[in-house]
N, CA, C and O atoms as a GROMACS GRO file, in nm:
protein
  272
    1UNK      N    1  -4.358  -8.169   8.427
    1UNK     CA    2  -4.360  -8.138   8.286
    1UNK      C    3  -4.338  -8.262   8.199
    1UNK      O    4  -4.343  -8.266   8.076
    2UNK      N    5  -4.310  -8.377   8.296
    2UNK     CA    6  -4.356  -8.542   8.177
    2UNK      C    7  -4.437  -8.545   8.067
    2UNK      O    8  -4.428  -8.548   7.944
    3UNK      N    9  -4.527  -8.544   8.159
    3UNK     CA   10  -4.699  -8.510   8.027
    3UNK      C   11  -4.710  -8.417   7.957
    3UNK      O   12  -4.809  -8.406   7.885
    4UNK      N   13  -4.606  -8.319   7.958
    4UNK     CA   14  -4.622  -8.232   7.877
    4UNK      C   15  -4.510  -8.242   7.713
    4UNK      O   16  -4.523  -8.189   7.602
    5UNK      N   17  -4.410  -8.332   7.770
    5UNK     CA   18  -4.310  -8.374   7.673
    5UNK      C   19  -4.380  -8.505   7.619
    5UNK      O   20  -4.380  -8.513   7.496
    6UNK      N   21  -4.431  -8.595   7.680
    6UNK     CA   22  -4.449  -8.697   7.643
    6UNK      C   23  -4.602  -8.691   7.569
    6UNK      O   24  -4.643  -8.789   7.506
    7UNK      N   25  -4.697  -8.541   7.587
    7UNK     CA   26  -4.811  -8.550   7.491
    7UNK      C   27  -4.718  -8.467   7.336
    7UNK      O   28  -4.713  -8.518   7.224
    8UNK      N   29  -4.674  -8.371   7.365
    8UNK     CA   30  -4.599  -8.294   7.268
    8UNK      C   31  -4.540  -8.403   7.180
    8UNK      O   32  -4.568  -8.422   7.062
    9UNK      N   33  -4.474  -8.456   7.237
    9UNK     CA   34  -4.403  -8.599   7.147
    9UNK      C   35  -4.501  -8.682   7.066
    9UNK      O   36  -4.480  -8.691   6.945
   10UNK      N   37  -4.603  -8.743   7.119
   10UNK     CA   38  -4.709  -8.847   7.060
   10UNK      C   39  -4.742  -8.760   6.957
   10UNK      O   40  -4.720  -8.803   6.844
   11UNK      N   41  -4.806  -8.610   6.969
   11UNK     CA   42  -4.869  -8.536   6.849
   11UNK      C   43  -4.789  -8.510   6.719
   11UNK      O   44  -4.816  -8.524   6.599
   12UNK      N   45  -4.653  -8.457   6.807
   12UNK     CA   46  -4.574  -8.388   6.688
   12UNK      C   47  -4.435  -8.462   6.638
   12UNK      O   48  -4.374  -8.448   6.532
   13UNK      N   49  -4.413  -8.529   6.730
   13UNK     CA   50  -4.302  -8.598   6.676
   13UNK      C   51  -4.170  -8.522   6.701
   13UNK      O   52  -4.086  -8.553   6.617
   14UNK      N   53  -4.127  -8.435   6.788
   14UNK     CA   54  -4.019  -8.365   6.813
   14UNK      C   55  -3.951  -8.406   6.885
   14UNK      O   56  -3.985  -8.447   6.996
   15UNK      N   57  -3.812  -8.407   6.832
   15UNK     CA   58  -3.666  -8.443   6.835
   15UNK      C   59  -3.626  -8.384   7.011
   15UNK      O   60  -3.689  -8.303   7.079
   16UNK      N   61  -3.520  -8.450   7.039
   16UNK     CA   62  -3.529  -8.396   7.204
   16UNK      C   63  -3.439  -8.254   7.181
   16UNK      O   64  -3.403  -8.212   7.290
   17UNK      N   65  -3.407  -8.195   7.103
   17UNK     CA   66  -3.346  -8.091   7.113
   17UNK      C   67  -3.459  -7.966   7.118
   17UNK      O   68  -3.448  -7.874   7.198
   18UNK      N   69  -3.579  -7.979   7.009
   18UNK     CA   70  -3.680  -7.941   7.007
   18UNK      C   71  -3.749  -7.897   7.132
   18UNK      O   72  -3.773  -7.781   7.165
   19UNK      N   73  -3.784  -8.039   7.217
   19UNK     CA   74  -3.865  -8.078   7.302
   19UNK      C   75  -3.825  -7.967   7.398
   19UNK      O   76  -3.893  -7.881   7.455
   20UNK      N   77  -3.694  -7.994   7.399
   20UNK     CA   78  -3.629  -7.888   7.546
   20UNK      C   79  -3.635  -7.707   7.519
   20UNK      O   80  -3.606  -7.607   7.586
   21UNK      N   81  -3.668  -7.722   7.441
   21UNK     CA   82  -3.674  -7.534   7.356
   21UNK      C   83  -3.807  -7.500   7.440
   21UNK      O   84  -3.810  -7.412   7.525
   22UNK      N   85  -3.948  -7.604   7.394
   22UNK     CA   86  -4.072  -7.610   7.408
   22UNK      C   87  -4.070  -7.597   7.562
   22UNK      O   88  -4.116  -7.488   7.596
   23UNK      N   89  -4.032  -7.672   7.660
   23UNK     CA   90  -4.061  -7.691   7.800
   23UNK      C   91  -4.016  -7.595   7.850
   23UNK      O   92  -4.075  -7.569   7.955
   24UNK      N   93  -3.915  -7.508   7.820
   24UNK     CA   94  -3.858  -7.427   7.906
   24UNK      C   95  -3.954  -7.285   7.908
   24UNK      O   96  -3.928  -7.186   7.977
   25UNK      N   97  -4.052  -7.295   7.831
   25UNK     CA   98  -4.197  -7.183   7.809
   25UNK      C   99  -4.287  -7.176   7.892
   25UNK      O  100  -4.365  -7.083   7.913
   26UNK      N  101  -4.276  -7.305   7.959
   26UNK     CA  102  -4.416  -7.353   8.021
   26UNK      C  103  -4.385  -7.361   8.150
   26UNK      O  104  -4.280  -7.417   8.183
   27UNK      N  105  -4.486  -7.296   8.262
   27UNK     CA  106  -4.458  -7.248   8.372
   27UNK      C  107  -4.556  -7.333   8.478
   27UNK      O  108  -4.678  -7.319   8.471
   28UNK      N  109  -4.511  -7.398   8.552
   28UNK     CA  110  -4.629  -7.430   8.645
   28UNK      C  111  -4.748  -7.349   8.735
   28UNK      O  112  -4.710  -7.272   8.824
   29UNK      N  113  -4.905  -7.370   8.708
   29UNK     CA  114  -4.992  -7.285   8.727
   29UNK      C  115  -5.096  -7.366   8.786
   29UNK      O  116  -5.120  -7.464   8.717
   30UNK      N  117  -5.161  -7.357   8.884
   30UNK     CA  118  -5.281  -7.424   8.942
   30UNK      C  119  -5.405  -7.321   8.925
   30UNK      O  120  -5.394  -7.200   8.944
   31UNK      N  121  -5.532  -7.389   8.883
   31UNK     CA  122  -5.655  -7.302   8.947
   31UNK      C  123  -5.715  -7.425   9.017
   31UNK      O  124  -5.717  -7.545   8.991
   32UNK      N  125  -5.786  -7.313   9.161
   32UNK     CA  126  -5.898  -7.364   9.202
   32UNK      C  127  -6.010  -7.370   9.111
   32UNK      O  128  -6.031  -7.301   9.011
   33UNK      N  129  -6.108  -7.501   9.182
   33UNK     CA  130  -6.221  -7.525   9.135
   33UNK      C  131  -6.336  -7.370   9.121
   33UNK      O  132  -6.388  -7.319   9.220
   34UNK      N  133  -6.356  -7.318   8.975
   34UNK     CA  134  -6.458  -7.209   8.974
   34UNK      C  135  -6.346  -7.044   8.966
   34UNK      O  136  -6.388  -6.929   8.978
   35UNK      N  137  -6.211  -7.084   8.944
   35UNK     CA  138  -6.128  -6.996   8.905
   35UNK      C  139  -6.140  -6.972   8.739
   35UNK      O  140  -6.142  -7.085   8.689
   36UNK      N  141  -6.146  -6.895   8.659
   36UNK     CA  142  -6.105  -6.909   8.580
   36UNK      C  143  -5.983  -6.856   8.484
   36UNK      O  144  -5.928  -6.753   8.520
   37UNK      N  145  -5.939  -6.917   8.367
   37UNK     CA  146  -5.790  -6.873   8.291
   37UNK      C  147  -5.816  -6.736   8.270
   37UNK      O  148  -5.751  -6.645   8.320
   38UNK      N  149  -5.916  -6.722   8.193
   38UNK     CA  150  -5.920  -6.625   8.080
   38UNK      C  151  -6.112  -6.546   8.126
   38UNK      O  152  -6.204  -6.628   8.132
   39UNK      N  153  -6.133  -6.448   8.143
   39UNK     CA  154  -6.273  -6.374   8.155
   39UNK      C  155  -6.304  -6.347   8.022
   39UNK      O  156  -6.237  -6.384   7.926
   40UNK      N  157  -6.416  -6.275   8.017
   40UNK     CA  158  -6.473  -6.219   7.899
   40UNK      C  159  -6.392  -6.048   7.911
   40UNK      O  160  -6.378  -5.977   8.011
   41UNK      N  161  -6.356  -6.029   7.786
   41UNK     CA  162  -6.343  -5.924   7.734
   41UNK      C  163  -6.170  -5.906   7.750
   41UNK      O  164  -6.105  -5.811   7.707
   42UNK      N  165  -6.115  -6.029   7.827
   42UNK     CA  166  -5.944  -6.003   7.864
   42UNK      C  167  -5.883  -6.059   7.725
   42UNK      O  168  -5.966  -6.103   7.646
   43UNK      N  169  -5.736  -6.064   7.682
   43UNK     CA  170  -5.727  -6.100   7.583
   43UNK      C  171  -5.614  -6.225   7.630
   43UNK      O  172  -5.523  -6.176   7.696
   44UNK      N  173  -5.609  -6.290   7.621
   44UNK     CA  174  -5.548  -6.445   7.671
   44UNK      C  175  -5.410  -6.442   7.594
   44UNK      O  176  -5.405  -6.461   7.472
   45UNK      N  177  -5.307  -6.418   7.667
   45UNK     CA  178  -5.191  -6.376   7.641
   45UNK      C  179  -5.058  -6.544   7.662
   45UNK      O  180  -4.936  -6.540   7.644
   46UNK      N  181  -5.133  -6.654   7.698
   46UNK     CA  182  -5.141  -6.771   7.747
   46UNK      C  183  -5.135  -6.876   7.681
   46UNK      O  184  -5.243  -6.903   7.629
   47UNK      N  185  -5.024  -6.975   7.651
   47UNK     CA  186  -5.109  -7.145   7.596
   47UNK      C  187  -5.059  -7.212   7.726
   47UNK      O  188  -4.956  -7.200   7.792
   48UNK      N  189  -5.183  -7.294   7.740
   48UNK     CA  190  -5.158  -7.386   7.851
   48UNK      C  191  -5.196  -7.525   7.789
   48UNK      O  192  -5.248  -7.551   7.681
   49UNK      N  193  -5.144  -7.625   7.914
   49UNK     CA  194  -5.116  -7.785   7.899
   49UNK      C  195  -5.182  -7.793   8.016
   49UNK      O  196  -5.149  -7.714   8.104
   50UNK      N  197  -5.310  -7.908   8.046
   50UNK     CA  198  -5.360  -7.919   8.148
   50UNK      C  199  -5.321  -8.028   8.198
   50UNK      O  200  -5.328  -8.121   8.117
   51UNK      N  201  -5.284  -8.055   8.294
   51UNK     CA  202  -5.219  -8.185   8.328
   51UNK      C  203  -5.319  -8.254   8.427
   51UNK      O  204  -5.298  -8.376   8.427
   52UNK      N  205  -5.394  -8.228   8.489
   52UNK     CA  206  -5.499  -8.312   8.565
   52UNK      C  207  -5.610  -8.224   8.557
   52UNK      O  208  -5.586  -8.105   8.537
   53UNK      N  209  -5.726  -8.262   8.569
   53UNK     CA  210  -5.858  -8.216   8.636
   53UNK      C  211  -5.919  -8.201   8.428
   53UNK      O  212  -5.883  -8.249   8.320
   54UNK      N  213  -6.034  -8.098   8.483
   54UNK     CA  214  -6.110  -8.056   8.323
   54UNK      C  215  -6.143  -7.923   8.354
   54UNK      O  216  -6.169  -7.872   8.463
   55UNK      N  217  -6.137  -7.878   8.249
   55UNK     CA  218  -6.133  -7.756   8.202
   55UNK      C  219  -6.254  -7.732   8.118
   55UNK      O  220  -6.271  -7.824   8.039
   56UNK      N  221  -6.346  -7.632   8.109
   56UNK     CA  222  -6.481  -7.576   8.060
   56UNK      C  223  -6.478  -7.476   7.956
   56UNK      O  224  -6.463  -7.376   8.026
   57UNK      N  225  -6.481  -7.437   7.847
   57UNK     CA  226  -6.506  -7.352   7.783
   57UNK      C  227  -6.628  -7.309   7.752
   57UNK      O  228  -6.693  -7.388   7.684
   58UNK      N  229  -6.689  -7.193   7.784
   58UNK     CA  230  -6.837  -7.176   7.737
   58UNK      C  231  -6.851  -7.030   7.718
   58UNK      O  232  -6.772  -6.955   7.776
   59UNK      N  233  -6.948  -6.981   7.638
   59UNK     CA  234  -7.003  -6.839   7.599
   59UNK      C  235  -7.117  -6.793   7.661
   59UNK      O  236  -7.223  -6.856   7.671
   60UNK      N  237  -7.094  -6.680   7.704
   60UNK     CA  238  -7.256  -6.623   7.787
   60UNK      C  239  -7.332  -6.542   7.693
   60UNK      O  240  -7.270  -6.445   7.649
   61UNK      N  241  -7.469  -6.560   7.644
   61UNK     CA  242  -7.560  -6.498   7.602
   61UNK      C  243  -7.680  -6.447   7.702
   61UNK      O  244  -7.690  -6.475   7.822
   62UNK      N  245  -7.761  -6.373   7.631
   62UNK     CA  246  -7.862  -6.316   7.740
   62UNK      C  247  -7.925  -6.413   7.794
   62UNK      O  248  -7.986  -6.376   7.895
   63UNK      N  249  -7.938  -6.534   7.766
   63UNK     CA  250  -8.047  -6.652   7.783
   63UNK      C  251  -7.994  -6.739   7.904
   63UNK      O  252  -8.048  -6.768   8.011
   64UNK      N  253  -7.862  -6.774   7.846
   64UNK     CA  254  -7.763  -6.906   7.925
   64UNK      C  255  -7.673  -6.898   7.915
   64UNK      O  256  -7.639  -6.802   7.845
   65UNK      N  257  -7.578  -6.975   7.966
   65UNK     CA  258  -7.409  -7.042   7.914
   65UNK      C  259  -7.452  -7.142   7.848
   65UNK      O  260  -7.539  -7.222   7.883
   66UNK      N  261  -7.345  -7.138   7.678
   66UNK     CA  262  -7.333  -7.209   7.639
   66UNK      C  263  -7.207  -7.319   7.654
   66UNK      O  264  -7.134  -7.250   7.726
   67UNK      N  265  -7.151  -7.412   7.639
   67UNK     CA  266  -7.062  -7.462   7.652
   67UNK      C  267  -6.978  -7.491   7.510
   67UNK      O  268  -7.071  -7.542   7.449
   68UNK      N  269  -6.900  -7.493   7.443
   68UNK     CA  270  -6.826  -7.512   7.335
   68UNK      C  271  -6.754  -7.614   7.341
   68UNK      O  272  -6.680  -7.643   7.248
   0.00000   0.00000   0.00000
């Protein structure tokens, strides 16, 4: 949870009393490659901090995936 205090910090500027309120929310979570967070039609109950790899956001229409 380093990278997660130390990006929180660069953006927002929060005090370490702050900081420690924030971390104690955030839960460690892995996906495999082709897992995904969130499906279509679920309602994402979730904020996440990605700490390695990339992450895809995209929309399905009748045609293709789009990517966002």
């Amino acid at each position: 949870m380093i990278e997660l205090q130390q990006c929180t910090q660069s953006y927002f500027g929060m005090n370490h009393e702050d900081m420690d309120k924030v971390v104690v929310l955030f839960q460690g979570q892995g996906l495999l490659k082709g897992e995904y967070f969130v499906k279509v039609g679920q309602f994402c109950k979730k904020l996440s901090f990605v700490q390695s790899g990339l992450t895809r956001a995209f929309a399905q229409t009748e045609v293709r995936e789009v990517t966002q």
